[in-house]
C-alpha positions, 0 to 999 in steps of 0.5 A: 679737381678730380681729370679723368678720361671717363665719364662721372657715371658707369660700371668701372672701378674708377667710376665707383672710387670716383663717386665715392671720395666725391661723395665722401668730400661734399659729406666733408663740405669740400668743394671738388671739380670733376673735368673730363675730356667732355668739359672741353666743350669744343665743336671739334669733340664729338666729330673727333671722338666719333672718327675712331668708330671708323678707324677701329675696325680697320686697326685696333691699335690706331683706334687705341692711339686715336682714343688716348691721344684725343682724349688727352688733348681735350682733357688739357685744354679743359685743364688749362682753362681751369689752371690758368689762373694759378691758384692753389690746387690739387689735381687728382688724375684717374689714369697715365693718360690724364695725369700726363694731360694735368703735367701740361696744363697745370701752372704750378699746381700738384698733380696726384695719380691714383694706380688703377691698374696692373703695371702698364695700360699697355697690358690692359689694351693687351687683354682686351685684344686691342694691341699686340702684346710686345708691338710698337703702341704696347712699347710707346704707352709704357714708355711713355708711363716711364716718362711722365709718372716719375714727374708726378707729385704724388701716386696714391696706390689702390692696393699694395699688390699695385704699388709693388708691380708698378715699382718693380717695372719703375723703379724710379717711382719709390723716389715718387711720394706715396700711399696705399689706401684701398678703395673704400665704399659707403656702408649698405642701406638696410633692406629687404630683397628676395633671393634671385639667385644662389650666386652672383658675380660683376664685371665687364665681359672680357677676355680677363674677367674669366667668365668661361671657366666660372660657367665650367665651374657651375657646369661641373658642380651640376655634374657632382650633384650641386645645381647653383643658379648665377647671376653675370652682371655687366656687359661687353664683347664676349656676351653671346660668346659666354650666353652660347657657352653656357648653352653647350655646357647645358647650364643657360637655365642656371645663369641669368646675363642681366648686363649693366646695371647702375646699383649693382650693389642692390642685385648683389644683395639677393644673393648667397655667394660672390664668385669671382674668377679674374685673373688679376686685379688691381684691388677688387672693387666688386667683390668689396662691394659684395662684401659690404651687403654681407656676402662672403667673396669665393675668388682666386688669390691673385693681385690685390684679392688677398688683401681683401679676402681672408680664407675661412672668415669672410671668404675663400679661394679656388683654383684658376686653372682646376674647374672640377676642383673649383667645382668641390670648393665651391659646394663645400662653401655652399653645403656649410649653410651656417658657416657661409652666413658668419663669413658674410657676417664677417664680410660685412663686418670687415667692409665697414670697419676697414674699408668704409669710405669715411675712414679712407676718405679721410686718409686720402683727402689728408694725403691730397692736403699734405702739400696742396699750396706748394709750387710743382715744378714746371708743366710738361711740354706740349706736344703729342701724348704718344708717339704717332707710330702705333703699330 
């Protein structure tokens, strides 16, 4: 049963990792529930989710603690009404907030998390600008991380950079039962596309993607002789930000802002070059996508990405704090035609053989399976998932 705050569709990461173990247990003829906040199926749902349009303009932080504590409290009463019974089952939760939520509706079933993120939510809200980086809601959520992780039965980690942050902060958590198993996605399909564009990049258009210095970089390279047309999939609150940029920087005729598309696979694919300039991430699920249609990943090498790049073979990096040198990076890549089609060779090669969703598909349901018909210990208590302070 796989409890997660966000719905079964979208752009995220977690999105893509759900749908794909999802698809990889139905290849598998294993049943699997997908439970939501949305499966509550209450009247007071859509009124009580609705509410944070209005508190968030007033306080971001209230909007943040609205939002977590609201969605917890639907997604355990969906929960419980699933768990009641007392069979035999493994919960696989998305997130702190939805494992907390599995904690307390469970009666005597395993609780998994999967490790998404860098360390703390708190820190991701942080990024966004939505809590102060410090105040009180930062410190509630990661205590109340600290609280309910070392509860769980089991984590399984996307990468060995997210184990090692989140160990470093919990140590209580190398006591927890574990796993690494990168994210994994399916094998491309066979097909033709014609090139849009030299180079293409994917994610939420927020302050952490770092889109502003990728635009720098393709202004610069435009400065040093080398004219790349990009393409921005994904969409957010920075967009006319980034489009207004790109015009001041003379480059809105080379990028293409082409939002959120529900296959991006399909538009990376009519590329030359994946471009990437976050700066962290907990594995990388975007460019192992652009890997698996055959192209090489240029990123800086932070978090989970040298895990996955491998400088000279499938890939490079740049620097995250040089844009003219970047810049040069970038066209010696570009430049070398024969060199950059072995490396998206190689990308697509690595992307099957390491990372296809069958071979870790299969290591994660056997670490789900380990001990699925054991008794857990005790549900949490119920109560408020968070401090009701957020300030």
């Amino acid at each position: 049963m796989v409890a997660s705050l966000m719905r079964p569709t979208g752009g995220s990461g977690v999105q893509t990792h759900v749908r794909t173990f999802q698809g990889y247990l139905e290849s598998v003829s294993r049943s699997c529930e997908f439970v939501n906040p949305f499966a509550a199926r209450s009247p007071l749902l859509y009124p009580v989710f609705g509410a944070r349009m209005v508190i968030r303009p007033v306080s971001s932080p209230a909007g943040v603690w609205w939002y977590r504590h609201w969605h917890a409290q639907f997604l355990a009463g969906a929960l419980r009404s699933r768990l009641a019974d007392g069979r035999p089952a493994i919960v696989y939760a998305q997130c702190p907030v939805s494992a907390g939520a599995a904690l307390r509706a469970r009666a005597g079933q395993r609780v998994v998390m999967a490790v998404h993120f860098n360390g703390s939510q708190a820190e991701e809200w942080a990024n966004r600008g939505e809590v102060r980086r410090g105040g009180r809601l930062y410190r509630s959520i990661q205590a109340f991380e600290a609280r309910v992780l070392p509860r769980l039965d089991g984590i399984a980690y996307v990468s060995a950079f997210a184990r090692r942050v989140l160990e470093e902060r919990l140590p209580a958590l190398r006591d927890v039962r574990s796993v690494v198993i990168h994210n994994s996605v399916p094998a491309a399909p066979h097909r033709q596309v014609p090139r849009m564009a030299d180079l293409v990049t994917i994610g939420a258009l927020q302050s952490q993607k770092n889109h502003s210095y990728l635009l720098q970089v393709v202004a610069d390279a435009r400065d040093l002789g080398r004219r790349y047309t990009l393409s921005v999939i994904g969409d957010g609150a920075q967009r006319s930000r980034l489009e207004a940029l790109a015009g001041r920087l003379g480059v809105a005729d080379q990028v293409r802002f082409l939002g959120y598309r529900p296959d991006p696979r399909a538009v990376v694919a009519a590329h030359a070059l994946y471009c990437h300039t976050a700066v962290s991430e907990s594995f990388g699920i975007a460019a192992l996508e652009a890997m698996a249609e055959g192209l090489p990943v240029l990123t800086g090498a932070v978090g989970a990405l040298p895990e996955l790049v491998r400088p000279g073979v499938n890939g490079g990096f740049w620097p995250l704090d040089d844009t003219r040198a970047a810049a040069r990076v970038l066209i010696a890549m570009m430049d070398d035609r024969d060199a950059l089609a072995a490396m998206g060779a190689a990308a697509a090669t690595r992307a099957r053989s390491d990372f296809s969703a069958e071979v870790l598909g299969a290591r994660l349901l056997a670490f789900l399976d380990a001990d699925a018909g054991a008794r857990a210990p005790s549900r949490l208590p119920d109560g408020p998932v968070l401090p009701r302070s957020y300030r």
